[in-house]
C-alpha positions in Angstrom: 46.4 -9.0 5.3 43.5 -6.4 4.8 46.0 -3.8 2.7 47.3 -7.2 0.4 43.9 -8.3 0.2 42.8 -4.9 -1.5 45.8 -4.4 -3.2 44.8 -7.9 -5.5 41.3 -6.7 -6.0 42.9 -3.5 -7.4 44.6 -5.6 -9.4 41.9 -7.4 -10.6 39.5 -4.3 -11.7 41.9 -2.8 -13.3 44.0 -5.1 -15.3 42.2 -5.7 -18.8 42.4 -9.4 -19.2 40.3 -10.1 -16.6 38.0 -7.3 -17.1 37.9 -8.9 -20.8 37.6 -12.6 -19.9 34.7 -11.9 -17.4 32.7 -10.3 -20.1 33.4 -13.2 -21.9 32.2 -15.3 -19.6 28.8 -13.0 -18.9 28.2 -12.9 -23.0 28.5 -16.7 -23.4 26.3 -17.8 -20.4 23.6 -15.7 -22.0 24.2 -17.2 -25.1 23.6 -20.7 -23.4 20.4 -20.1 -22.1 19.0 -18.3 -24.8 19.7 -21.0 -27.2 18.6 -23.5 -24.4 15.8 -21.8 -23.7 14.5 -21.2 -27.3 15.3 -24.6 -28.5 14.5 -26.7 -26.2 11.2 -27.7 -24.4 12.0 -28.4 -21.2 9.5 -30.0 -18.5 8.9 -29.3 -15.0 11.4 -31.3 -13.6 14.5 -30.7 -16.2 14.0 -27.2 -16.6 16.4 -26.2 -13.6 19.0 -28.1 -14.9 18.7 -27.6 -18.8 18.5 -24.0 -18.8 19.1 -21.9 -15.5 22.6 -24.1 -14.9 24.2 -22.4 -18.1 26.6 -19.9 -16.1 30.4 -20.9 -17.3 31.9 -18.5 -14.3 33.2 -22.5 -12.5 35.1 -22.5 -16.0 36.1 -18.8 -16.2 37.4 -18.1 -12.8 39.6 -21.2 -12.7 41.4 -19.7 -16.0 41.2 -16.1 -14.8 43.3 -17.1 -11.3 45.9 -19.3 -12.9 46.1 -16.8 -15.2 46.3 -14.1 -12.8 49.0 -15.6 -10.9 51.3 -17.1 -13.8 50.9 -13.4 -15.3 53.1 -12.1 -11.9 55.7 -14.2 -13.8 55.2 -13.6 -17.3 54.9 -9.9 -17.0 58.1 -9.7 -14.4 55.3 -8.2 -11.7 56.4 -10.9 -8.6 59.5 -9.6 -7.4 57.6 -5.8 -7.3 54.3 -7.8 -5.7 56.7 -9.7 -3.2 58.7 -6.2 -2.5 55.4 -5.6 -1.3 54.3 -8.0 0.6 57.7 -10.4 1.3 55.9 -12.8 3.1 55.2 -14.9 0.0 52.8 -17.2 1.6 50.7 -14.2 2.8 51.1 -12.9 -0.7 49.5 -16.3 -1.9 46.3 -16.4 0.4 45.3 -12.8 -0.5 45.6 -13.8 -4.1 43.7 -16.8 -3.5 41.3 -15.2 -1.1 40.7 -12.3 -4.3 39.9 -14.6 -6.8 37.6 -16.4 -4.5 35.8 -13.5 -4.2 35.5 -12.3 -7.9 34.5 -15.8 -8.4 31.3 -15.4 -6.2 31.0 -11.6 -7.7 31.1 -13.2 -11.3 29.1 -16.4 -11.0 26.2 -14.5 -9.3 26.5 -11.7 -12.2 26.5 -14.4 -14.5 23.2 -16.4 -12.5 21.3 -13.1 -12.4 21.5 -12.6 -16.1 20.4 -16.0 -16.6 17.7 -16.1 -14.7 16.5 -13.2 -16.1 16.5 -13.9 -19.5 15.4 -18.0 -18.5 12.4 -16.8 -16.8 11.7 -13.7 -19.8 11.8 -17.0 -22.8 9.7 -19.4 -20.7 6.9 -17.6 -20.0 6.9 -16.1 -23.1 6.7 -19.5 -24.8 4.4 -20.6 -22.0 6.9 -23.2 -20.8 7.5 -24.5 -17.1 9.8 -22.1 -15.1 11.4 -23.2 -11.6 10.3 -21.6 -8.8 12.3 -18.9 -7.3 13.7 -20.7 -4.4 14.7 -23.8 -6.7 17.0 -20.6 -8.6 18.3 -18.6 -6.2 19.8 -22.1 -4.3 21.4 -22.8 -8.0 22.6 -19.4 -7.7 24.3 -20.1 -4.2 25.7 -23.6 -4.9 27.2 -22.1 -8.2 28.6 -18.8 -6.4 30.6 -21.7 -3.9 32.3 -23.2 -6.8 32.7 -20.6 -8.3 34.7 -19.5 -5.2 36.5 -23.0 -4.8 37.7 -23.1 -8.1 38.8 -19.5 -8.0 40.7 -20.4 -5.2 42.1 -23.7 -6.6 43.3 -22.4 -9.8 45.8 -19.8 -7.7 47.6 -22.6 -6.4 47.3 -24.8 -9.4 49.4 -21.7 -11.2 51.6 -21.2 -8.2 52.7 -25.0 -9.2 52.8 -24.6 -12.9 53.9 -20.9 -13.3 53.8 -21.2 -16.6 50.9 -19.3 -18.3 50.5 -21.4 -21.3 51.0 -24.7 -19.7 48.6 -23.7 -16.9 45.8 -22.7 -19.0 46.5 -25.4 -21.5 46.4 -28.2 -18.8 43.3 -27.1 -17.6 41.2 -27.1 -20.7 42.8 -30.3 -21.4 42.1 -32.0 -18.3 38.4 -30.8 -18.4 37.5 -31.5 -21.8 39.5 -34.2 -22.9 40.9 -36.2 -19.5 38.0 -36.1 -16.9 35.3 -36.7 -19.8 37.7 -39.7 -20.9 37.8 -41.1 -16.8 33.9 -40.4 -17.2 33.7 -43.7 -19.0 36.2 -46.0 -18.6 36.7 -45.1 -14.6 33.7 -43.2 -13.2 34.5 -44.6 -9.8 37.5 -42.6 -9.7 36.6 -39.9 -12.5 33.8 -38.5 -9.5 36.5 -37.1 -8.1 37.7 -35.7 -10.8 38.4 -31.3 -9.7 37.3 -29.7 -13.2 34.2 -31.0 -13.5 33.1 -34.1 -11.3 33.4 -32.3 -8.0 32.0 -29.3 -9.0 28.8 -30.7 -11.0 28.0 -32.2 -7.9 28.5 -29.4 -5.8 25.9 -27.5 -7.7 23.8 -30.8 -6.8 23.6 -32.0 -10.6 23.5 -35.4 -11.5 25.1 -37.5 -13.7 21.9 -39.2 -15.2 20.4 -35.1 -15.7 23.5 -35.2 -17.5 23.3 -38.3 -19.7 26.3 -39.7 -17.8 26.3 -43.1 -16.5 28.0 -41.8 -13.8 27.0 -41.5 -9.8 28.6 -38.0 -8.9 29.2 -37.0 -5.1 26.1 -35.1 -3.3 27.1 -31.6 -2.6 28.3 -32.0 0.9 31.1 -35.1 0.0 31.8 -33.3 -3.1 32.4 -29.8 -1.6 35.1 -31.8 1.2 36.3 -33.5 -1.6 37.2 -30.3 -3.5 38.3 -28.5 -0.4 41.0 -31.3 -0.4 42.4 -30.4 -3.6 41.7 -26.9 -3.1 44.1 -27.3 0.5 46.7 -29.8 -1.6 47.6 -27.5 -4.4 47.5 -24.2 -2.6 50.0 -26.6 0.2 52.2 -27.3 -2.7 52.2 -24.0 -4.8 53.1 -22.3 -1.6 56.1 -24.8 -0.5 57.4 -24.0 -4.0 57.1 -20.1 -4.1 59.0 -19.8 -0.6 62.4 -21.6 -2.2 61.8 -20.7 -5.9 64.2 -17.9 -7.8 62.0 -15.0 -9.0 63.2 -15.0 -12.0 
């Protein structure tokens, strides 16, 4: 498992996608909080929220894995990968255990360069900053979804195997569907998996959110995505044991 496990981080440093798509991800977090963090003026106890939450790895590294995954297809990689490693479920947990892993790598990348230039604008424009242990528990929380949804989006793509669909399901689902459930179901929309679950796992209301919705507290929410995380990595695996390379 060791030897697959290191053979998908090769993968990942080295293919230019997600070398690409990570920078990406760095450059437009910055751009959130600088524009936050100029703009707005922020008080004491919204500050946390409104300008040190602006790190978009969650979003990133749930593209990135279904991405990486539905790319073994697309490129004509999986019968070589599975060559490799035949046991195909074995082959999925070290792909999903790699992207979990670049998810924390990314996100706390991504937290440290927002912190950084939160706390540089603040105190420059003599605004309140958060204190140092409020931040670097952000940064955690953010680094486990990061991971989860890393994780989630290799088995989502082991189910859709299409690259197109995948990613074009997922930006659907979390800008158009879950926002939708937001207010005409939020009972059921707080456990929506793209951004319900994960909001509150990083512990951020719906009210700091001006949603008139009442998200899971971090503990429920991080079971509740576990569940989905277990379900579609259960059913992407059931599918790549039976289904034709091809």
């Amino acid at each position: 498992m060791r030897a697959l496990l290191k053979a998908e981080l090769l993968k990942l440093r080295t293919t230019r996608t997600f070398v690409a798509l990570c920078a990406v991800a760095v450059a437009t977090s910055a751009l959130l909080v600088v524009i936050t963090a100029l703009a707005g003026e922020p008080t004491e106890d919204s500050v946390l929220v409104e300008v040190f939450a602006s790190d978009t790895s969650s979003l990133f590294i749930l593209l990135l894995a279904i991405i990486g995954i539905t790319g073994e297809w697309r490129h004509r990689t999986i019968a070589a990968s599975l060559l490799a490693a035949p046991d195909r479920v074995r082959f999925l947990v070290a792909k999903t255990a790699a992207f979990a892993a670049a998810g924390i790598a990314l996100s706390v990348t991504i937290s440290a360069v927002v912190a950084l230039l939160g706390y540089l604008i603040l105190e420059a424009r003599n605004l309140p900053v958060p204190g140092a242990g409020d931040v670097l528990a952000l940064m955690g929380r953010n680094a486990l979804v990061a991971a989860v949804l890393g994780a989630f989006g290799v088995g989502l793509g082991a189910l859709v195997r299409n690259q197109v669909a995948g990613v074009v399901t997922v930006l659907v689902a979390s800008f158009a569907i879950e926002p939708a459930l937001v207010a005409v179901l939020p009972e059921m929309a707080r456990f929506g998996p793209f951004f319900a679950l994960p909001t509150g796992m990083a512990d951020i209301s719906g009210s700091e959110l001006g949603l008139d919705v009442d998200l899971l507290a971090p503990g429920p929410a991080a079971l509740a995505m576990f569940a989905w995380v277990v379900g579609a990595f259960a059913a992407g695996a059931a599918l790549l044991r039976y289904r034709d390379l091809e």
